[in-house]
PDB file with one MODEL, atoms N, CA, C and O in Angstrom:
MODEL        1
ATOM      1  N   UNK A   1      12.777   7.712 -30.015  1.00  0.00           N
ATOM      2  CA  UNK A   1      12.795   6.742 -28.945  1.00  0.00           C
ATOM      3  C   UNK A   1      11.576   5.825 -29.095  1.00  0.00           C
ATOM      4  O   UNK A   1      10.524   6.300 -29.524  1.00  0.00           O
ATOM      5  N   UNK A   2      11.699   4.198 -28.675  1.00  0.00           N
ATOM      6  CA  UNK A   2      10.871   3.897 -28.877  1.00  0.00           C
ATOM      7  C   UNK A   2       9.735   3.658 -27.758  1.00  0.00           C
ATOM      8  O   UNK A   2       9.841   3.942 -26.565  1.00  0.00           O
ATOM      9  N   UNK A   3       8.771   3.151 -28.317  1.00  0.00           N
ATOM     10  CA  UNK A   3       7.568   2.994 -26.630  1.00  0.00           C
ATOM     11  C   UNK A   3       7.911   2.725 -25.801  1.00  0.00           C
ATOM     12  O   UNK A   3       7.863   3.384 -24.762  1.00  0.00           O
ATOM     13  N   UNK A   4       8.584   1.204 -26.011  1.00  0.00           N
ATOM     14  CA  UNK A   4       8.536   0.375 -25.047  1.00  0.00           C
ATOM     15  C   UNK A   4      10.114   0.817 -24.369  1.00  0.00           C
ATOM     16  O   UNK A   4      10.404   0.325 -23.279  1.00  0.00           O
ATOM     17  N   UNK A   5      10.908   1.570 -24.921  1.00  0.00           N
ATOM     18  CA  UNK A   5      12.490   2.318 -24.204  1.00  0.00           C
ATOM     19  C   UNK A   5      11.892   3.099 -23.142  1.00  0.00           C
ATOM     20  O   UNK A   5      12.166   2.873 -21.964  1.00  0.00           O
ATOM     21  N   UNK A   6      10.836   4.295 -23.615  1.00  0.00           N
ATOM     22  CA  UNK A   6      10.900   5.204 -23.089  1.00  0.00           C
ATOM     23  C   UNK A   6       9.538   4.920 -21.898  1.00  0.00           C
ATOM     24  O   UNK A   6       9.172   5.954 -21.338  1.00  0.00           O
ATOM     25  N   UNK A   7       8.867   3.758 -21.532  1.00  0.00           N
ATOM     26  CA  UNK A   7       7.929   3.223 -20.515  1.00  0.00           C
ATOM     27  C   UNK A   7       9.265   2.286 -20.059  1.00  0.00           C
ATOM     28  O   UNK A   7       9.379   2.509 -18.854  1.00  0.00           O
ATOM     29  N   UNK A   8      10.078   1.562 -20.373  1.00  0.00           N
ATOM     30  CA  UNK A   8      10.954   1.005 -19.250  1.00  0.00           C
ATOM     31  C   UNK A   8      11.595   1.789 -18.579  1.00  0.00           C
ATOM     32  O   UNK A   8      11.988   1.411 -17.475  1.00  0.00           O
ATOM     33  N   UNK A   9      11.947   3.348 -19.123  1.00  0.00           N
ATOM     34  CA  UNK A   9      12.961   4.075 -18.538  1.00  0.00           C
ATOM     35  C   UNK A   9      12.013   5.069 -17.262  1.00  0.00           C
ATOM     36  O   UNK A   9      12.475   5.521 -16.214  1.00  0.00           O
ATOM     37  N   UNK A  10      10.801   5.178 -17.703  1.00  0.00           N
ATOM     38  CA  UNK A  10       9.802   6.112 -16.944  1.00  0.00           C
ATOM     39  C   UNK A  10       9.354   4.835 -15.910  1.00  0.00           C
ATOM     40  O   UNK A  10       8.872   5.278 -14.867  1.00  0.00           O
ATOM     41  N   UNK A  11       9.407   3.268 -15.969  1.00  0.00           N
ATOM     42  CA  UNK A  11       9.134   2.341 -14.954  1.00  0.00           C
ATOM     43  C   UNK A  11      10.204   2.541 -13.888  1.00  0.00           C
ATOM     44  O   UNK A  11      10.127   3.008 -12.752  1.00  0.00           O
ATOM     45  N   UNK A  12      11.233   2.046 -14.592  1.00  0.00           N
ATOM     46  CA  UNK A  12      12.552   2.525 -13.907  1.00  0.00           C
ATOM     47  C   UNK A  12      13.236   3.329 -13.330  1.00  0.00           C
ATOM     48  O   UNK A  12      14.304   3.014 -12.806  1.00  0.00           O
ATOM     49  N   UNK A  13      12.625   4.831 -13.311  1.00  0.00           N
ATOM     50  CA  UNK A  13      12.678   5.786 -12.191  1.00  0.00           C
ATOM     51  C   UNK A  13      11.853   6.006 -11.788  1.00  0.00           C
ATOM     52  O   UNK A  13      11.871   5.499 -10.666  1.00  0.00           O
ATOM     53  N   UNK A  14      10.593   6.716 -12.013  1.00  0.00           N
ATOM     54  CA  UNK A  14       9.420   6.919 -11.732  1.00  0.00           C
ATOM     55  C   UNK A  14       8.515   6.247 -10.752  1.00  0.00           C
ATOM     56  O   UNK A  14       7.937   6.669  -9.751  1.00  0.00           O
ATOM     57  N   UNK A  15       8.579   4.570 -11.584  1.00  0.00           N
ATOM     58  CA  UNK A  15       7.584   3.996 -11.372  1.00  0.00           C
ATOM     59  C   UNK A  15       8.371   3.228 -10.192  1.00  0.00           C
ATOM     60  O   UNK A  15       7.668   2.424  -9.581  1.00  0.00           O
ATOM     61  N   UNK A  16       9.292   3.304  -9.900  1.00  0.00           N
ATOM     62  CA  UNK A  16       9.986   2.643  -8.337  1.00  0.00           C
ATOM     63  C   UNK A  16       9.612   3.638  -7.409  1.00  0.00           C
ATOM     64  O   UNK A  16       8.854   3.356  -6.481  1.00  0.00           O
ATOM     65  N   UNK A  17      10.318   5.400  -7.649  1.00  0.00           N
ATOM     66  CA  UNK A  17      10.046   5.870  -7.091  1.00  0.00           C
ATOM     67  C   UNK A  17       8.012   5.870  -6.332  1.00  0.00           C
ATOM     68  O   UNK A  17       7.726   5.691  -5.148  1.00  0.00           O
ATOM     69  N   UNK A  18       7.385   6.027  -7.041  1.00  0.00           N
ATOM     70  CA  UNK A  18       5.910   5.812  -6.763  1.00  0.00           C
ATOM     71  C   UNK A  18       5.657   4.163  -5.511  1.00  0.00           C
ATOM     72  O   UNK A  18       5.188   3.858  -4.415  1.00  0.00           O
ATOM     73  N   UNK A  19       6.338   3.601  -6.659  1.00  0.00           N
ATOM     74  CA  UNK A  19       5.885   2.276  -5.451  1.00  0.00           C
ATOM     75  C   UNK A  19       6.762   2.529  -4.255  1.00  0.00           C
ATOM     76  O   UNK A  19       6.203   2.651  -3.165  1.00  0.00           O
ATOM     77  N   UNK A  20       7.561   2.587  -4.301  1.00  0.00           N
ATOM     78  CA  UNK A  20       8.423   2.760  -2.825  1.00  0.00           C
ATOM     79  C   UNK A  20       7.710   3.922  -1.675  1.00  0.00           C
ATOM     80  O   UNK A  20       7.858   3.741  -0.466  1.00  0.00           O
ATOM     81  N   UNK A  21       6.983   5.038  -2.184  1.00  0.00           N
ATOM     82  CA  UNK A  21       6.490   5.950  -1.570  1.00  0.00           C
ATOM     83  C   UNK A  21       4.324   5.923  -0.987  1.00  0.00           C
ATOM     84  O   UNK A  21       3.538   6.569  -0.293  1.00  0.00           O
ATOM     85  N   UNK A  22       4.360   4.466  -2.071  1.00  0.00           N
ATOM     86  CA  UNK A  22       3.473   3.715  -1.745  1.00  0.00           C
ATOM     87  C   UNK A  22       3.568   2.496  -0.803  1.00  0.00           C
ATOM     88  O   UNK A  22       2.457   2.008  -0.593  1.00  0.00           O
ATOM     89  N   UNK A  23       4.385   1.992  -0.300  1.00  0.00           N
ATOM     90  CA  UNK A  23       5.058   1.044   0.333  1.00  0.00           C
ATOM     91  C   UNK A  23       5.141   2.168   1.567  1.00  0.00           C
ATOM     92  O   UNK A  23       4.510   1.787   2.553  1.00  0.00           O
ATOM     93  N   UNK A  24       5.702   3.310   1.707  1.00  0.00           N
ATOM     94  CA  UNK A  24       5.899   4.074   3.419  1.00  0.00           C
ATOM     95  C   UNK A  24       4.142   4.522   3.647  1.00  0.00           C
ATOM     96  O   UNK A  24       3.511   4.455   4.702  1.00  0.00           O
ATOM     97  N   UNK A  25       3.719   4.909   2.504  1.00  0.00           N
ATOM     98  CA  UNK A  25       2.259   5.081   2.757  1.00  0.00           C
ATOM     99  C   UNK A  25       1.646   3.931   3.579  1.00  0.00           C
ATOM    100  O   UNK A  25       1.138   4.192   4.670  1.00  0.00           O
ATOM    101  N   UNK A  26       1.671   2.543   3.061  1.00  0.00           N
ATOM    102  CA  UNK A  26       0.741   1.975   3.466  1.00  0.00           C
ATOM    103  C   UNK A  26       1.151   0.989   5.177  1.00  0.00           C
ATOM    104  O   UNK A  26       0.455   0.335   5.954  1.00  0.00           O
ATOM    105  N   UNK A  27       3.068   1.480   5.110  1.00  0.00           N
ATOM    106  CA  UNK A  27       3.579   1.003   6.591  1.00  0.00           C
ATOM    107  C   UNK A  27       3.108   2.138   7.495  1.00  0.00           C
ATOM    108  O   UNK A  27       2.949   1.865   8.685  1.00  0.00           O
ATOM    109  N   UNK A  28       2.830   3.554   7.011  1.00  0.00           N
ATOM    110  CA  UNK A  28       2.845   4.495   8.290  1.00  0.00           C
ATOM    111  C   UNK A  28       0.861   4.320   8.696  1.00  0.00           C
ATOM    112  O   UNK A  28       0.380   4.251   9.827  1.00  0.00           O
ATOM    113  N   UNK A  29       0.131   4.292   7.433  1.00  0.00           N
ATOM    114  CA  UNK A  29      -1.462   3.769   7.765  1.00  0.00           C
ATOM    115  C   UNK A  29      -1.657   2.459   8.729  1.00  0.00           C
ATOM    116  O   UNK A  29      -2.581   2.196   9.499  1.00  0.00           O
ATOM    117  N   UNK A  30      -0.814   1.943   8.511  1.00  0.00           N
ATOM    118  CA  UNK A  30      -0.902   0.179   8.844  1.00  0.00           C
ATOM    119  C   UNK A  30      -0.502   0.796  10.357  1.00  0.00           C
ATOM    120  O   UNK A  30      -1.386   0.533  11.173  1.00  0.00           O
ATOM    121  N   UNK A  31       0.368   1.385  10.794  1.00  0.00           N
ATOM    122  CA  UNK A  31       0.871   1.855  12.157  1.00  0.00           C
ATOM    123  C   UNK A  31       0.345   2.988  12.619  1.00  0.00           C
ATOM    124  O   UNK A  31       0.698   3.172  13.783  1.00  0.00           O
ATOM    125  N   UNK A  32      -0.086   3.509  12.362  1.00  0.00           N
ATOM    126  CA  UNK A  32      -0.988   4.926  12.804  1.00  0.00           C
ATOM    127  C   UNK A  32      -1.705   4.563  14.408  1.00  0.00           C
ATOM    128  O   UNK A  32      -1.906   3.435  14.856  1.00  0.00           O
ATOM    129  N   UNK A  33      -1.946   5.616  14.949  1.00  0.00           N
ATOM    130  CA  UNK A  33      -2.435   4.997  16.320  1.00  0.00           C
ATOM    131  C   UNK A  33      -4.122   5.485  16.166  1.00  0.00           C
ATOM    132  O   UNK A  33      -4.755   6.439  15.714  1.00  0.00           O
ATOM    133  N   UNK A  34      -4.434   3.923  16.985  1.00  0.00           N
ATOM    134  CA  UNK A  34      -6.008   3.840  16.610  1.00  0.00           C
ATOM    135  C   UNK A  34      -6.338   2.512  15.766  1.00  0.00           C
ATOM    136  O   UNK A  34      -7.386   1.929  16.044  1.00  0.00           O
ATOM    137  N   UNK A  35      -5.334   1.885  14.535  1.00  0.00           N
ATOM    138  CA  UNK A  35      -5.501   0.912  13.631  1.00  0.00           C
ATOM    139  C   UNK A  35      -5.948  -0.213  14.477  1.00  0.00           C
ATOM    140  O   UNK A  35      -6.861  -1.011  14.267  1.00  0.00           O
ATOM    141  N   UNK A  36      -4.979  -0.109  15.663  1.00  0.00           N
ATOM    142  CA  UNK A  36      -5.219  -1.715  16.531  1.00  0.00           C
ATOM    143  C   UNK A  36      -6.513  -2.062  16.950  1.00  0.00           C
ATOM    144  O   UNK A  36      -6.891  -3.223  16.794  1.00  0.00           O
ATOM    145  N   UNK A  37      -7.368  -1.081  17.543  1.00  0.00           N
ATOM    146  CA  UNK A  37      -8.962  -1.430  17.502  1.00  0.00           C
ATOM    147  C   UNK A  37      -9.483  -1.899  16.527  1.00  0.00           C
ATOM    148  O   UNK A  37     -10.108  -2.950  16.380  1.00  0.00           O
ATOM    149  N   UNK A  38      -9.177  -0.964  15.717  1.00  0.00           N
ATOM    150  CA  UNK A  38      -9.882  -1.021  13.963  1.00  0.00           C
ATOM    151  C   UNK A  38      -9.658  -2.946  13.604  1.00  0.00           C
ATOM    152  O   UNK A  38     -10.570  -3.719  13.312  1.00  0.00           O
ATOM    153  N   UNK A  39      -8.176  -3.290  13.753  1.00  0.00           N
ATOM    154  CA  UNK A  39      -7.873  -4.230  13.103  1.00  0.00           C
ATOM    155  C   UNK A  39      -8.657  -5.778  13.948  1.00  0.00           C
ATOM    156  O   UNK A  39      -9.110  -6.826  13.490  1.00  0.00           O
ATOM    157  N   UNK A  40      -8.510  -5.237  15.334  1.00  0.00           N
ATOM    158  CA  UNK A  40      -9.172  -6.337  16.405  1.00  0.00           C
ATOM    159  C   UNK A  40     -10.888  -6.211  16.039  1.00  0.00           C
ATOM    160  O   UNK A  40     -11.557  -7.244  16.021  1.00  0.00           O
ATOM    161  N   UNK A  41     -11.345  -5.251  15.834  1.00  0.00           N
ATOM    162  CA  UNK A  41     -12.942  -5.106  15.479  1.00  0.00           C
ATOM    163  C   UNK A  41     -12.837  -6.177  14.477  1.00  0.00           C
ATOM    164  O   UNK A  41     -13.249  -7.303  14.754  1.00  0.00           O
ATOM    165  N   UNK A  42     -12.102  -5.796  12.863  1.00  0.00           N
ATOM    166  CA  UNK A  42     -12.222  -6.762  11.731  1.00  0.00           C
ATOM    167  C   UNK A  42     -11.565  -7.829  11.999  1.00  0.00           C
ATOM    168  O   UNK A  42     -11.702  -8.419  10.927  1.00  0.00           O
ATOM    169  N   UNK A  43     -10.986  -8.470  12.607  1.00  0.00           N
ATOM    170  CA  UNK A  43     -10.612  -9.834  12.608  1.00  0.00           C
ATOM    171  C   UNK A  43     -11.770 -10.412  13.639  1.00  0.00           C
ATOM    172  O   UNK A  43     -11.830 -11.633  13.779  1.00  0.00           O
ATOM    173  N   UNK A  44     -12.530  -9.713  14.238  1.00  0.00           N
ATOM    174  CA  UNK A  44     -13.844 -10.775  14.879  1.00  0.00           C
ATOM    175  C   UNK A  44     -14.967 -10.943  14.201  1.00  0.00           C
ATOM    176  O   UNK A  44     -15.856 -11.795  14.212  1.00  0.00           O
ATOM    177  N   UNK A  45     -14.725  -9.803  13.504  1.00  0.00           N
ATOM    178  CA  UNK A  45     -16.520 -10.495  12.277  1.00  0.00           C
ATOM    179  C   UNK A  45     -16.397 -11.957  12.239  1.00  0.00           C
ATOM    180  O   UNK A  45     -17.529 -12.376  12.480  1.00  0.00           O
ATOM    181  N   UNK A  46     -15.859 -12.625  12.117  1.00  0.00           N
ATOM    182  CA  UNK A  46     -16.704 -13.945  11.839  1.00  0.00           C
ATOM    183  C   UNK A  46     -17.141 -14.776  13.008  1.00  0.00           C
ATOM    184  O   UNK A  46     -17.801 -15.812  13.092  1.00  0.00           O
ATOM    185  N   UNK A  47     -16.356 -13.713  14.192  1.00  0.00           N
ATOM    186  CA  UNK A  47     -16.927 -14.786  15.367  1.00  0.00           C
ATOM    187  C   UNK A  47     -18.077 -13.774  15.504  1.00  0.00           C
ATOM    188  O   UNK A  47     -18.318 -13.880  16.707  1.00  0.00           O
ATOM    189  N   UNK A  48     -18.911 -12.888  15.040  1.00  0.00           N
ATOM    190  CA  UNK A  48     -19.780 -12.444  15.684  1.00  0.00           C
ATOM    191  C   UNK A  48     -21.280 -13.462  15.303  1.00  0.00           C
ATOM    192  O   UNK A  48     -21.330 -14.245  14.354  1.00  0.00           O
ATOM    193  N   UNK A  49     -22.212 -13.258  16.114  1.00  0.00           N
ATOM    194  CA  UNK A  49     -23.274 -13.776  15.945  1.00  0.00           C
ATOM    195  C   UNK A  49     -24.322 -12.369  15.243  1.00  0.00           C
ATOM    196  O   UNK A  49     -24.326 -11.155  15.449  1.00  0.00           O
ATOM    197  N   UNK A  50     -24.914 -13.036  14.594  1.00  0.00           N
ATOM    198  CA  UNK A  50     -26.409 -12.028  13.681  1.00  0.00           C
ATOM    199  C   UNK A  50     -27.281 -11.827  14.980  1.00  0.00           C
ATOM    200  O   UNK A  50     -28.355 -11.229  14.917  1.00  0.00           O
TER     201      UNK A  50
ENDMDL
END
């Protein structure tokens, strides 16, 4: 088999599977309870004053 067969075929199951399970990872972090402070804290840094 050659390299580049057997890395399209390991992209092609594998490597979907991984991103897709990286994709619920980063929707259930993004929604977790608690983020909404977190996210309202970092979107005011720039209005804060030194």
């Amino acid at each position: 088999m050659e390299t580049y067969t057997a890395m399209r075929h390991f992209a092609d199951s594998w490597g979907l599977l991984g991103m897709a399970l990286f994709f619920v990872f980063v929707v259930l972090f993004t929604f977790r309870p608690g983020a909404g402070k977190m996210a309202k804290d970092a979107a005011s840094i720039p209005l804060k004053e030194d």
